[in-house]
C-alpha positions as CSV (number, residue, x, y, z in Angstrom):
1,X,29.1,16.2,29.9
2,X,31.2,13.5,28.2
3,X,33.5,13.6,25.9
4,X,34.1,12.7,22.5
5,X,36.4,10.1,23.2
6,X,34.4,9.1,26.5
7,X,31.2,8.6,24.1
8,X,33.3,5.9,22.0
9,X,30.8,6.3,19.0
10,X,31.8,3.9,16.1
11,X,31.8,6.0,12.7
12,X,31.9,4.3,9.2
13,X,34.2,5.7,6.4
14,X,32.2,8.6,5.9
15,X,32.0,9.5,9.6
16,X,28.8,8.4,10.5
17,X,28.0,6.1,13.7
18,X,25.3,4.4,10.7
19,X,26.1,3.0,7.7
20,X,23.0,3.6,5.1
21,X,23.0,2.3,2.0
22,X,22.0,4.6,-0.9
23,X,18.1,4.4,-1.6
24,X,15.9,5.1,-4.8
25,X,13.4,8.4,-4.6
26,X,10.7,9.2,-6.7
27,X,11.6,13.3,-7.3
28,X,8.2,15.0,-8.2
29,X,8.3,18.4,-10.5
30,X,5.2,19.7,-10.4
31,X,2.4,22.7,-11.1
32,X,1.8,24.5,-7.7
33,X,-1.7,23.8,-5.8
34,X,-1.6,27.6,-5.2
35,X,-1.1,30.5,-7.9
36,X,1.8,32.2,-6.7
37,X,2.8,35.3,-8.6
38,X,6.4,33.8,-9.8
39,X,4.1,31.1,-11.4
40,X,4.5,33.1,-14.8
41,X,7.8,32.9,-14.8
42,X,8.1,29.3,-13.9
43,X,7.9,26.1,-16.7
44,X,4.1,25.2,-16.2
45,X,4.4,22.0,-15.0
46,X,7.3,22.2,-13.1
47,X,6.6,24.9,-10.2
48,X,7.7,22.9,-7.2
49,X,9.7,19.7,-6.3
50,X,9.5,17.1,-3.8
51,X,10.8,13.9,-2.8
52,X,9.2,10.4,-1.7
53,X,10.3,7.3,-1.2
54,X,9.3,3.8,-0.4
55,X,9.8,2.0,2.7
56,X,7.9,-0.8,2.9
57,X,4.4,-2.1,0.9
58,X,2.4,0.5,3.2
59,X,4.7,3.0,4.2
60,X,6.2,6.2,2.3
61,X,9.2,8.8,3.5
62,X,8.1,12.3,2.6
63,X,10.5,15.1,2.0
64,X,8.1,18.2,0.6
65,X,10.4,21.6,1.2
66,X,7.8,24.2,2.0
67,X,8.1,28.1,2.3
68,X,8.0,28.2,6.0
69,X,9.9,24.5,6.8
70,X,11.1,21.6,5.5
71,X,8.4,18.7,5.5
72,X,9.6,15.2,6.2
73,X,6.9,12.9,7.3
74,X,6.0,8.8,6.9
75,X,2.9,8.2,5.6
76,X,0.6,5.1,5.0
77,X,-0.3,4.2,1.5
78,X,-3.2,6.3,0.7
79,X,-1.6,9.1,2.1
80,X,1.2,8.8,0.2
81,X,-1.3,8.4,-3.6
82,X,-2.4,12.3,-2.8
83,X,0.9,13.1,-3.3
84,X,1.8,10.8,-6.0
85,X,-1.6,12.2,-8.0
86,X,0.1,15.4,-7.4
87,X,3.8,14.4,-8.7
88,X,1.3,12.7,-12.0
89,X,0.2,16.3,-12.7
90,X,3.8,16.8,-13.7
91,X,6.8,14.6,-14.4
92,X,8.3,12.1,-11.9
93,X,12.1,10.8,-12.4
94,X,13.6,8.1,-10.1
95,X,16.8,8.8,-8.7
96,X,19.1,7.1,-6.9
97,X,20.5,9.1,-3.8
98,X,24.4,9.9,-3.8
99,X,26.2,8.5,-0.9
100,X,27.9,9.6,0.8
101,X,27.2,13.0,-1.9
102,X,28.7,15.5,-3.7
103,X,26.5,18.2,-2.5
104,X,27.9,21.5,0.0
105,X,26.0,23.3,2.6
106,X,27.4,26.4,0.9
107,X,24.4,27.1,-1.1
108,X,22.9,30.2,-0.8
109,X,19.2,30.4,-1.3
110,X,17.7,27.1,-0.1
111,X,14.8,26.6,-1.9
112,X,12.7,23.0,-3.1
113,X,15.6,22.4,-6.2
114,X,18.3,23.4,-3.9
115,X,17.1,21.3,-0.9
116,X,15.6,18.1,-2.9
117,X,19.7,18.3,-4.9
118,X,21.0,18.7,-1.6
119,X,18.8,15.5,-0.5
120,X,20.5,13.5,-3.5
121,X,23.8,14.7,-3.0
122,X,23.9,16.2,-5.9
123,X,26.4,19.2,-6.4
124,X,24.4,21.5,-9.5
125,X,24.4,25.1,-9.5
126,X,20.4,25.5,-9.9
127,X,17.8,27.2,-8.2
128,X,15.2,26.2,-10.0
129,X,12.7,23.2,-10.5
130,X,12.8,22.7,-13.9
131,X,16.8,23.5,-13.8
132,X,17.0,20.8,-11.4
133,X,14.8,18.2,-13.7
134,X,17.2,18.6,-16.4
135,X,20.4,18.0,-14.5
136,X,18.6,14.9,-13.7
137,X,17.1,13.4,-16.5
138,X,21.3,13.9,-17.7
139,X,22.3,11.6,-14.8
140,X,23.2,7.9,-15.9
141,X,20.5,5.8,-14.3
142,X,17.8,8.6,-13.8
143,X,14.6,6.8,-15.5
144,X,11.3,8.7,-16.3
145,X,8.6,7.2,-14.0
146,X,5.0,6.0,-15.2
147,X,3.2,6.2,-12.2
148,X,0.3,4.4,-13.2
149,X,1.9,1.7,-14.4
150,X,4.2,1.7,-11.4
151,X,1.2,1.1,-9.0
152,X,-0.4,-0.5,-10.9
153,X,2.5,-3.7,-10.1
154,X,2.4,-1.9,-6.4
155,X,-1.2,-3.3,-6.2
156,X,-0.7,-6.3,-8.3
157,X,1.9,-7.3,-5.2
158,X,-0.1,-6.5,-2.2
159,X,-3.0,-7.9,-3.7
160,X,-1.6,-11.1,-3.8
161,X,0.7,-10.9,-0.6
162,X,-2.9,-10.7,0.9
163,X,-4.1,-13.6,-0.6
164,X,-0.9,-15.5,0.1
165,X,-1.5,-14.9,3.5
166,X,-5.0,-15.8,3.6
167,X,-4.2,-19.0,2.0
168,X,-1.1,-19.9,4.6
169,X,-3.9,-22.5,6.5
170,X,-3.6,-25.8,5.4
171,X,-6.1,-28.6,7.1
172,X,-4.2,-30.7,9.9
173,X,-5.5,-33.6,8.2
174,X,-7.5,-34.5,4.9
175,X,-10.2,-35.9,6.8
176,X,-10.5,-32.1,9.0
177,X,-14.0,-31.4,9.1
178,X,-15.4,-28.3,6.6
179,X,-16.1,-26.3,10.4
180,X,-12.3,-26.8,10.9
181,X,-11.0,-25.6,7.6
182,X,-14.0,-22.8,7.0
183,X,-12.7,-21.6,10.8
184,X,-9.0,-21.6,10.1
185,X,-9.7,-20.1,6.0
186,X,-11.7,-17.5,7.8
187,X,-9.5,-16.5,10.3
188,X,-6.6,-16.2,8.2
189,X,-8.3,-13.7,5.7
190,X,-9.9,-11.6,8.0
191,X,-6.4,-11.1,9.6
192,X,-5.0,-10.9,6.5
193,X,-7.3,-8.2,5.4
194,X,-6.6,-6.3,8.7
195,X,-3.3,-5.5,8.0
196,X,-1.9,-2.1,7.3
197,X,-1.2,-3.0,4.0
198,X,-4.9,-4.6,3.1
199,X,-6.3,-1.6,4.6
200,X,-4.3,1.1,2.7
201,X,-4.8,-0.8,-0.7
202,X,-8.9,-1.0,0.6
203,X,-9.0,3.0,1.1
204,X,-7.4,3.9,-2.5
205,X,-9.8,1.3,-4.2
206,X,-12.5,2.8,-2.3
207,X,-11.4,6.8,-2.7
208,X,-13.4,8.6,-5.8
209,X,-10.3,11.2,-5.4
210,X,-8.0,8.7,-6.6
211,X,-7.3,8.3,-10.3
212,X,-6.0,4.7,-9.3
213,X,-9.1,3.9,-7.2
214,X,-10.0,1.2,-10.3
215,X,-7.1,-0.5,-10.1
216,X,-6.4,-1.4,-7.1
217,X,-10.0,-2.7,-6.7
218,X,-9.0,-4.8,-9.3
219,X,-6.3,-6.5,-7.9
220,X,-8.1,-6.6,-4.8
221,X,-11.1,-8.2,-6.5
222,X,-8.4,-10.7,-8.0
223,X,-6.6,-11.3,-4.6
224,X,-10.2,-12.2,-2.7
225,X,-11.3,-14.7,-5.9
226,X,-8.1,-16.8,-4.8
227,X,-9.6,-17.3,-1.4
228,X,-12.8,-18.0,-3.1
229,X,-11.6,-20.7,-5.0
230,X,-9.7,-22.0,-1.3
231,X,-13.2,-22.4,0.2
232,X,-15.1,-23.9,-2.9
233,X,-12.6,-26.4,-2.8
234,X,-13.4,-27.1,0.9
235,X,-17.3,-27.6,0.0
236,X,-16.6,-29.2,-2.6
237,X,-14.6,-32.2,-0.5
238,X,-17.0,-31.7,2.3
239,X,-20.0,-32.4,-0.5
240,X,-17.6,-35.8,-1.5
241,X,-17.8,-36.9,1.8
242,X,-21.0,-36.5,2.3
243,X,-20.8,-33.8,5.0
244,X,-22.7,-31.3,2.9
245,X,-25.5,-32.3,1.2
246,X,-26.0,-31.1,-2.9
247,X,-25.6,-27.3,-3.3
248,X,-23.4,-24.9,-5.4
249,X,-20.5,-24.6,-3.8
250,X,-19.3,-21.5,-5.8
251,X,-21.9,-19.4,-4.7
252,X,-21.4,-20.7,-1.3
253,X,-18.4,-19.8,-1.1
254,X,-19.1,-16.2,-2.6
255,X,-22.0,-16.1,0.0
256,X,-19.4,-17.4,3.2
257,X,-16.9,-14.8,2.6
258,X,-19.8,-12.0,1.9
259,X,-20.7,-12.8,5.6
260,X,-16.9,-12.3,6.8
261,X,-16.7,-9.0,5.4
262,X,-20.0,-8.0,6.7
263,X,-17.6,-7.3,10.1
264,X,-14.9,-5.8,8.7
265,X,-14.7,-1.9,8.8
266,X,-16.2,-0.3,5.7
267,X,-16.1,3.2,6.9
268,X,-14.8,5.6,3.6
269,X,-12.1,7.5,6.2
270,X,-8.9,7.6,4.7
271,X,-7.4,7.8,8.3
272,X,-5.4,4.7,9.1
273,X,-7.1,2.1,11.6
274,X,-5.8,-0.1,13.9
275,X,-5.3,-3.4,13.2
276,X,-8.3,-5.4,14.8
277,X,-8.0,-7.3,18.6
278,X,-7.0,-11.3,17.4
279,X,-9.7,-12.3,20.0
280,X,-12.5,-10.0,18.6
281,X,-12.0,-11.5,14.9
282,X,-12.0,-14.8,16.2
283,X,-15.2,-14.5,17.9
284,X,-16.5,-12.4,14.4
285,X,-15.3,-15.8,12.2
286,X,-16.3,-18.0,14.9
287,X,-19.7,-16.3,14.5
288,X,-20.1,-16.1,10.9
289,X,-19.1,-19.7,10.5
290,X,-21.8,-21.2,13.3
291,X,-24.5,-18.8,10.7
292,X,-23.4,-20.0,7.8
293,X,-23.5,-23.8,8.7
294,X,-26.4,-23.3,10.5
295,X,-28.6,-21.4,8.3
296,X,-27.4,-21.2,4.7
297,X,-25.0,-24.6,3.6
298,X,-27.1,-27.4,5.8
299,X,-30.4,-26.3,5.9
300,X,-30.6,-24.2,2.3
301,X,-28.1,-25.1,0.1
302,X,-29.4,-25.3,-2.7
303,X,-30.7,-21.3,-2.9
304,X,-27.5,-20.0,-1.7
305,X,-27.9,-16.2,-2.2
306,X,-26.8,-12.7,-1.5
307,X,-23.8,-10.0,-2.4
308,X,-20.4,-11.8,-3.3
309,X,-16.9,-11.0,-1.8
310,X,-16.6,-8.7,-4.9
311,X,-19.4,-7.2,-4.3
312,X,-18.5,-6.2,-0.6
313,X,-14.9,-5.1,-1.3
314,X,-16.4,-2.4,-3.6
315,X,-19.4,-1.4,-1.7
């Protein structure tokens, strides 16, 4: 085996071979999902404590200190809500981690305070949950956390990162025909909407267990009515020109992106999915855009009919 000095590992100032910086957790006290005998001895709505944190729009870092181990897990979006309804039950602080701490192994007892304090770097002499919470909320920078409102703005962003991204084609040229810029429009929402962040955000506003189902079909419902108004505009230039004939080119629209999301899985799993093959939603838009021109804008304009984008996102 080599050495230490054969191995030549680089170590920061705190003797790591990575620096990290020093991230923000959400640090849940809550009532226990099982009555445990201690329970009458414990405050009532702070019986346990974990930690989570966000990586990115659709991922979470878990660390939930159970009797038997110590639980650290990523999880997707909705995933991560079942524990964040959990941490609502109680109170939720955000806390920034200590780097590189305060905190010694020489604990004792490690139980959720004294792991999720170890976890912060934090150096308090408490065992307890609701001990821990009130160390904490006496920490400069420790702020009480509204969860709904909190993902509430979580929604509000992805919502309208999906739309941004369904909006990213522009026609080559003004005089592209309304088959070019239905194709490209299509294509970049359907991928859009197969991302792990669309789908996560799709499965909470889709989930009756979720007290923040209504929300984030409401910013999703927002998000799609910007793509709407994308392809209204199309018809609406295609109509000028006189490649469309007279017709109402809201509900068209409506009726064009109804027929896109007629493909796109509506199964209520909460599992995550993978992303769909680029090939088969090309053929899907290709598809739905031959139908569409074929059967509904040239030959029926007029009577345009049929569920809206809305009404497909919340089905």
């Amino acid at each position: 085996m080599p050495t230490l000095d054969e191995l030549a590992i680089d170590i920061d100032a705190n003797g790591s071979p990575v620096t990290m910086q020093a991230e923000d957790w959400f640090v849940c006290f809550v009532p226990g999902l099982r009555r445990q005998w201690w329970h009458r001895f414990a405050h009532a709505k702070h019986k346990h404590v974990f930690a989570i944190r966000m990586v990115d729009d659709h991922t979470w870092l878990l660390v939930e200190p159970w009797w038997t181990r110590l639980m650290v897990n990523v999880l997707t979006l909705e995933q991560a809500i079942k524990f964040l309804r959990w941490g609502a039950a109680g109170h939720v602080l955000k806390v920034r981690e200590a780097v590189p701490g305060r905190a010694s192994q020489m604990r004792g007892w490690s139980n959720c305070a004294v792991l999720t304090a170890f976890l912060l770097g934090r150096s308090y002499w408490t065992w307890t949950p609701d001990g821990l919470y009130r160390r904490l909320r006496g920490d400069a920078g420790v702020e009480e956390v509204d969860l709904s409102r909190f993902l509430d703005g979580h929604f509000r962003f992805i919502a309208n990162m999906i739309a941004s991204d369904a909006l990213r084609f522009t026609p080559r040229r003004v005089a592209d025909t309304l088959d070019d810029t239905l194709l490209g429009v299509g294509l970049a929402l359907m991928t859009a909407l197969s991302s792990a962040s669309a789908i996560g955000l799709r499965n909470t506003a889709i989930s009756d267990a979720s007290p923040f189902g209504d929300s984030a079909a409401s910013y999703l419902t927002l998000g799609m009515r910007r793509t709407v108004d994308r392809i209204r505009y199309a018809m609406e230039e295609a109509r000028r020109r006189g490649e469309i004939g007279p017709c109402d080119c809201d509900a068209a629209a409506h009726q064009f992106v109804a027929m896109l999301l007629g493909g796109f899985p509506r199964e209520g799993s909460l599992e995550p999915r993978p992303l769909q093959d680029p090939e088969e939603l090309r053929i899907h838009v290709l598809s739905v855009v031959a139908v569409f021109l074929r059967d509904t804008l040239r030959t029926d304009a007029a009577h345009v009919a049929g569920p809206t984008a809305e009404d497909n996102l919340a089905a």
